[in-house]
C-alpha positions as CSV (number, residue, x, y, z in Angstrom):
1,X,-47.7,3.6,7.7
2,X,-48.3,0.4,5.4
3,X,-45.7,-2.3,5.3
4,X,-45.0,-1.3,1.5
5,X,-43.5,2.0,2.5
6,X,-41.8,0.6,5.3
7,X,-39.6,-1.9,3.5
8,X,-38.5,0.1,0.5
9,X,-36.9,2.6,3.9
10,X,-35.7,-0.3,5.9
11,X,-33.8,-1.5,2.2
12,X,-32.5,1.9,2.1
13,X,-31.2,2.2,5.2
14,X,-29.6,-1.3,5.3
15,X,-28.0,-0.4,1.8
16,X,-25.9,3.0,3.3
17,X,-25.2,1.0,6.1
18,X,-23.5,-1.7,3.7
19,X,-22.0,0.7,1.7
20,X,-20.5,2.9,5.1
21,X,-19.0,-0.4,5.8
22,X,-17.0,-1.6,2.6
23,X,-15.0,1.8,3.1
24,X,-11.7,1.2,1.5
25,X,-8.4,0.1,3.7
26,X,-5.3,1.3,3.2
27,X,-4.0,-2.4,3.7
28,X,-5.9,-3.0,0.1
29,X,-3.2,-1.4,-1.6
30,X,0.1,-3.1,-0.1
31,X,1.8,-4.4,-3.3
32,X,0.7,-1.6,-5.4
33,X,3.7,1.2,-6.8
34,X,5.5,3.3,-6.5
35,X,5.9,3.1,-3.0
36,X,4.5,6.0,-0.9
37,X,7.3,7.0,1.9
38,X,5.9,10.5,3.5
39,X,9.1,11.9,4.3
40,X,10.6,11.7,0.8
41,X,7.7,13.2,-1.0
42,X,6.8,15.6,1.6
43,X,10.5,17.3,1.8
44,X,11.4,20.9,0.7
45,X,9.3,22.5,-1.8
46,X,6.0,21.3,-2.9
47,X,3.0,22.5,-5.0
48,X,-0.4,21.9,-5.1
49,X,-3.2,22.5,-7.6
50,X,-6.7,21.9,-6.5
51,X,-10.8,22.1,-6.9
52,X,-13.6,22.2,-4.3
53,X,-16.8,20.5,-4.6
54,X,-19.7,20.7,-3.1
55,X,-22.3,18.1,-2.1
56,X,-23.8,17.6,-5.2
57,X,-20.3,17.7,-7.3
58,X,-20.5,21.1,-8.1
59,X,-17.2,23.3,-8.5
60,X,-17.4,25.8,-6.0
61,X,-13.7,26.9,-5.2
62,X,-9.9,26.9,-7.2
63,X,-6.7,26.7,-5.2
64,X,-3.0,26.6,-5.2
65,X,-0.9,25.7,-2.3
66,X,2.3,26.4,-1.9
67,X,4.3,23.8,0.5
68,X,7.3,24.1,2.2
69,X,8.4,20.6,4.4
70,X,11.1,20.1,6.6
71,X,12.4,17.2,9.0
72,X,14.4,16.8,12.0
73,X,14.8,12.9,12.2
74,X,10.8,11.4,12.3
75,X,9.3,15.0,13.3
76,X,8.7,17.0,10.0
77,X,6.7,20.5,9.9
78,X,5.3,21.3,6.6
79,X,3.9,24.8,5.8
80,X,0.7,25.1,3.7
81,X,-0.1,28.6,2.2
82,X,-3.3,28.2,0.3
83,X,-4.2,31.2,-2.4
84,X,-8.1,30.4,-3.3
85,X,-9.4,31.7,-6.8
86,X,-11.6,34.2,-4.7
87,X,-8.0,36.3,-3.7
88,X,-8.8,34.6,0.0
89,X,-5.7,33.3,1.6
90,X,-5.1,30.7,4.7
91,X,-2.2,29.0,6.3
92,X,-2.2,25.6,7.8
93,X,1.0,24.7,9.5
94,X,1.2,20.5,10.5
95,X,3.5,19.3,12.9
96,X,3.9,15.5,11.8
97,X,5.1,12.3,13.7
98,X,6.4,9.1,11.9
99,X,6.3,6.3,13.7
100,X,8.3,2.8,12.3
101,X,5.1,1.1,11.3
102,X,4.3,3.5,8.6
103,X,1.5,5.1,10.2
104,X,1.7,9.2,11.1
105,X,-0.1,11.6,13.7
106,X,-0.4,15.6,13.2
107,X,-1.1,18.3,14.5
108,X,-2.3,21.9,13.5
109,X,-3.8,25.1,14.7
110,X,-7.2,24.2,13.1
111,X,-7.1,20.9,13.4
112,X,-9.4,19.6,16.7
113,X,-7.3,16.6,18.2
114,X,-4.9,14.4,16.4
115,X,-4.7,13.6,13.0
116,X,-3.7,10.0,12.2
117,X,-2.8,8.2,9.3
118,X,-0.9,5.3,7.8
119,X,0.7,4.5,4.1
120,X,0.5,1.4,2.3
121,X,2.1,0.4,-1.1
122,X,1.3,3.8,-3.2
123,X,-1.2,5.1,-1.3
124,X,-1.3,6.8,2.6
125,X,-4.9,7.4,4.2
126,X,-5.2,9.8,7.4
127,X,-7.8,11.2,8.8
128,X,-8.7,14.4,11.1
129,X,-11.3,17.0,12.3
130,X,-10.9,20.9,11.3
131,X,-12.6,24.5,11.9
132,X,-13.5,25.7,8.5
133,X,-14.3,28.9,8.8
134,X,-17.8,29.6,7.1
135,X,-20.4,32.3,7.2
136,X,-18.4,34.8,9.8
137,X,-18.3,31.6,12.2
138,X,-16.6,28.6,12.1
139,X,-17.9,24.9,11.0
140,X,-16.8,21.4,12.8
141,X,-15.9,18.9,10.0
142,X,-14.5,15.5,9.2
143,X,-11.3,15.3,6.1
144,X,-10.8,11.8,5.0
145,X,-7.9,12.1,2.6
146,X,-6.5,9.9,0.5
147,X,-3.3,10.4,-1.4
148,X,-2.0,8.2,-4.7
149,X,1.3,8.4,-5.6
150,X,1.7,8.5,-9.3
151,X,5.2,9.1,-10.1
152,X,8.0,9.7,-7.4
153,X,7.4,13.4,-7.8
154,X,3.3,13.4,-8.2
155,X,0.7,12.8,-6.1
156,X,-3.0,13.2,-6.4
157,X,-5.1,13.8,-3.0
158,X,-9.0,13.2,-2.6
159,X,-10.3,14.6,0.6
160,X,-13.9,13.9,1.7
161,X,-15.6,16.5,3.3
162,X,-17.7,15.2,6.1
163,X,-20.7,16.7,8.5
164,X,-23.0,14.5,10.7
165,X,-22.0,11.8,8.6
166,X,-22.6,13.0,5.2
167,X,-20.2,14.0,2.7
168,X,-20.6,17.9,1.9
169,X,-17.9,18.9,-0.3
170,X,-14.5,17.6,-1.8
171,X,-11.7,18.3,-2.2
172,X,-9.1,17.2,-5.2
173,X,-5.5,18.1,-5.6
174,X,-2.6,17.3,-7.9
175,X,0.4,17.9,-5.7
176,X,4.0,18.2,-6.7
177,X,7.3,18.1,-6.1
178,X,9.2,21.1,-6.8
């Protein structure tokens, strides 16, 4: 292989490695409002409208989710009942932990391990592994989600969906206080 075709890869490769790094930080957003306390928004009823994307940005999936949170002093469950535009249906059920320095740990049945996040100003980050199920099996993946509080009562929620280190779908959802 010349050394022409060589650097133009070795650029490449340095570039993603840049860009993995500059991955935004939840401490970025400390003066920014309204501020995001979990246990306020996620209380009582709660619903979700949402889109899946695939790798290439393509819509491949509608939802609605239907939320129901509860808390017993820093332990809070919140029910998820998501209704998919294809009539299939899925419940997640987290079992959530605040801790005093605004950073959170959850569990649920498809969830591998411990989620763990932490809010900031407007905005809480947390990040976990799940089972999707896919093709009559199921599939190891990464979520990264990040979730903006717009108004006291709205919230938008980007989740990156990742495999092997790539991003193969999204996730986007407007979620509500009801």
């Amino acid at each position: 292989m010349s050394l022409l075709k060589i650097k133009p890869f070795i650029v490449c490769i340095f570039a993603m490695f840049l860009i993995s790094c500059s991955a935004p930080n939840v401490e970025h957003y400390k003066n920014s409002s309204p501020v995001f306390n979990f246990k306020e928004f996620f209380s009582g009823n709660l619903k979700a409208y949402g889109v899946v994307q695939d790798y290439k940005g393509e819509l491949t999936r509608k939802l609605v989710v239907d939320m129901h949170a509860t808390w017993n002093g820093s332990q809070g469950v919140i029910e998820e009942d998501f209704v998919y535009d294809d009539g299939e249906t899925q419940k997640r059920i987290w079992k959530v932990t605040l801790n005093d320095d605004n950073t959170l740990t959850g569990t649920a049945a498809d969830v591998t391990g411990v989620a763990k996040g932490k809010s900031n100003g407007s905005v809480f980050h947390w990040n976990y592994d799940v089972e999707l199920p896919y093709d009559g099996s199921t599939l190891n993946v990464n979520f990264d989600d990040w979730m903006y509080l717009v108004t006291q009562s709205r919230l938008i929620n980007r989740t990156s969906i990742v495999k092997f280190g790539v991003e193969v779908g999204e996730v986007t959802l407007v979620i509500e206080k009801i």
